[in-house]
C-alpha positions in Angstrom: -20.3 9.9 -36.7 -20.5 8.6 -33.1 -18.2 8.9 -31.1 -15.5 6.0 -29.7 -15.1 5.1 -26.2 -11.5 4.8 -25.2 -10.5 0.6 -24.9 -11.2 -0.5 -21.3 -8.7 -1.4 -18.8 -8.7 -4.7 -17.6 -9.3 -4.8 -14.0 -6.7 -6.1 -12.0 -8.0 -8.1 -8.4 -5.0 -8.0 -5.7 -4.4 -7.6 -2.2 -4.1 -4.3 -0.5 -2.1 -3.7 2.6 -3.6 -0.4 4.8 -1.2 0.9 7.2 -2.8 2.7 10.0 -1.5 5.5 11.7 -3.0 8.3 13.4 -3.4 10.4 10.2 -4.8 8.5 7.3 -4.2 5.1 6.3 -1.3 4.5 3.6 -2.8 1.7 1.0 -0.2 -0.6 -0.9 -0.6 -2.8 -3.2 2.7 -4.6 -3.2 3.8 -8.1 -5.2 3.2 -10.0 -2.2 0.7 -9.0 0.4 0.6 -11.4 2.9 4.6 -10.9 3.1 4.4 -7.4 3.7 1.6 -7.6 6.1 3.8 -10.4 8.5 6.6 -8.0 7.9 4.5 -4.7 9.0 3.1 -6.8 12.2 6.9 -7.3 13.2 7.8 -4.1 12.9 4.8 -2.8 14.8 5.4 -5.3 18.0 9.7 -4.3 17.6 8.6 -0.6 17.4 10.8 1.0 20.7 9.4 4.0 21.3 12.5 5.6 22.3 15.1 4.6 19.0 12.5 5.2 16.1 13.1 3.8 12.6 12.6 5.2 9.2 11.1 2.2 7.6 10.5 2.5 3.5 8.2 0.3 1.7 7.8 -0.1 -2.3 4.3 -1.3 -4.3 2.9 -1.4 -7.3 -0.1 1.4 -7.5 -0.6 5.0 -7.0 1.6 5.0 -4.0 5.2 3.7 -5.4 7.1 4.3 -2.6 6.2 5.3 1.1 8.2 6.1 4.4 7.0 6.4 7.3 8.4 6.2 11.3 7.9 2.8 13.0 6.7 4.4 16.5 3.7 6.0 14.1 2.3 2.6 13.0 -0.6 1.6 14.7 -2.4 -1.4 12.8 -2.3 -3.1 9.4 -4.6 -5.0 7.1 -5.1 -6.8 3.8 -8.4 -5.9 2.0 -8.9 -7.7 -1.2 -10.0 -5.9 -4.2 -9.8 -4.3 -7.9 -6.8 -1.8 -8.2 -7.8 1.8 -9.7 -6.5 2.0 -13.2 -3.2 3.5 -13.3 -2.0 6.4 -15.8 0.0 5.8 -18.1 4.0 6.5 -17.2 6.2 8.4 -19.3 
């Protein structure tokens, strides 16, 4: 009897938005990358360092949801790529 290998995942190519800060970068893959990553450079060149925001982000992948403080945010990217398989919810 051999044994059967689980079906494969297809692998899904998408845009991911890294959010530097000075602890590790956050990486999103949200509906629409280039979107967020306009959005992320406004709030980085609005960012007073003396009234801080609590800015919350959703995406698709194995960070759902992230906050983080706008005065923290030091750079952002898109990197293109597959996104790791995700488990599945329930």
């Amino acid at each position: 009897m051999s044994a059967q290998k689980p079906p494969m995942q297809p692998q899904l190519h998408m845009a991911a938005i890294l959010l530097f800060r000075s602890a590790p970068p956050f990486v999103l893959y949200p509906d629409d990358a280039e979107a967020l990553y306009a959005e992320l450079q406004g709030v980085i060149r609005n960012a007073k360092p003396n009234a801080p925001k609590l800015i919350e982000k959703t995406a698709n992948g194995p960070i759902r949801k992230v906050c983080f403080i706008d005065t923290e945010l030091i750079g952002v990217s898109v990197q293109m790529g597959i996104m790791p398989p995700m488990p599945p919810q329930g």
